[in-house]
C-alpha positions in Angstrom: -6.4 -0.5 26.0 -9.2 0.0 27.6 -12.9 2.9 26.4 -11.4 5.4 29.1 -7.8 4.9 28.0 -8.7 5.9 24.1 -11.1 8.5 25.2 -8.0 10.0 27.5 -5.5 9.6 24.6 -7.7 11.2 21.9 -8.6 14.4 23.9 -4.7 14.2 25.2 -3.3 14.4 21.7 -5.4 17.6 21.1 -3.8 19.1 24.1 -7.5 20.0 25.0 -8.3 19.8 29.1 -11.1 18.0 30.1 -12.9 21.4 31.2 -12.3 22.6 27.7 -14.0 19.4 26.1 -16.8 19.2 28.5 -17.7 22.6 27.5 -17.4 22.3 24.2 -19.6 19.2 24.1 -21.7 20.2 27.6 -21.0 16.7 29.2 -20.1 17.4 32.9 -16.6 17.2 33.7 -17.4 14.5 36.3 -19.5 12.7 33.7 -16.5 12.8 31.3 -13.9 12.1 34.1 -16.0 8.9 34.9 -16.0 8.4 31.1 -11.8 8.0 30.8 -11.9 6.7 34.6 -13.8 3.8 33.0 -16.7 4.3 36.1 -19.2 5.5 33.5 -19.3 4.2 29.7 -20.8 6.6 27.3 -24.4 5.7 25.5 -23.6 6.0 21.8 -25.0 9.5 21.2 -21.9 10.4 23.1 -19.8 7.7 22.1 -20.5 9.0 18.5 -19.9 12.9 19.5 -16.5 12.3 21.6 -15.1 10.4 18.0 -16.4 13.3 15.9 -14.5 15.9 18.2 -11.6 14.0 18.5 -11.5 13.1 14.7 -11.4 9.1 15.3 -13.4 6.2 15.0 -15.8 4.5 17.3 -14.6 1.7 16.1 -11.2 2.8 17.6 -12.5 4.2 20.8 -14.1 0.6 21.8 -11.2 -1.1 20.6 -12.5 -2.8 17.6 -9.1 -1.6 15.9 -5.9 0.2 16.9 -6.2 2.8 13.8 -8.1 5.9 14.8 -8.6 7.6 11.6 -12.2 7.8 11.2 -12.2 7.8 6.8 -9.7 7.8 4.2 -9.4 11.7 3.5 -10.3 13.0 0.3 -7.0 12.9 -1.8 -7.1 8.6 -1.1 -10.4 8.5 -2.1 -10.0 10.6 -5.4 -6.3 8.5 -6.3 -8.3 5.4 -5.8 -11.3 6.8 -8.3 -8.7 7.9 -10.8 -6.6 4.7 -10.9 -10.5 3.0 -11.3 -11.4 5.3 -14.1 -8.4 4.3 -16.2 -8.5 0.6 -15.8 -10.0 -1.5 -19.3 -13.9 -2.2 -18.9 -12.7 -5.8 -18.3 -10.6 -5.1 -15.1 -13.5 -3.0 -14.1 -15.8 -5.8 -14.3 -13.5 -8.1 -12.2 -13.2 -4.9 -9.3 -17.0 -4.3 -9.9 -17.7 -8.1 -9.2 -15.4 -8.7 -6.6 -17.1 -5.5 -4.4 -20.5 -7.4 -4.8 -19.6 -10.5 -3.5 -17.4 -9.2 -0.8 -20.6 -6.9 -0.1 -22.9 -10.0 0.0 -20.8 -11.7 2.5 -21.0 -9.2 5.4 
């Protein structure tokens, strides 16, 4: 799937027009027609704003993955912090060290 085809599916999955998005972001409809057209591809200012709006990725939008959830929401986050906090110091250690490493590598 092509930029224009994500950016058409986002804004289509909100129901939202493109009138009502170019308004609410003050890109011109042409400019944003062009956009899902794939004339025109977005600088990432825009690339970054059209993902916030449309509560994906930017990763998603230029394909680098089919999952368009921008983060893991709040309740993941604080399950995975609980299921840390009880863990022995040792398991910690191993988690701890393995994040480091795999940090290291990128």
């Amino acid at each position: 799937m092509t930029l224009g085809e994500r950016l058409r599916k986002a804004r289509d999955k909100r129901g939202w027009s493109q009138l009502y998005v170019s308004k609410v972001t003050k890109i011109s409809n042409t400019v944003l027609s062009n956009y899902e057209r794939n004339y025109r591809d977005p600088d990432s200012e825009t690339l970054t704003k059209l993902a916030e709006l449309y509560d994906v990725s930017v990763d998603y939008l230029v394909g680098l993955t089919d999952i368009p959830e921008r983060r893991i929401n709040n309740d993941q986050a604080m399950n995975a912090e609980s299921k840390y906090n009880r863990l022995p110091q040792d398991k910690k250690k191993i988690i701890d060290d393995l994040i480091d490493v795999l940090s290291n590598n990128n």
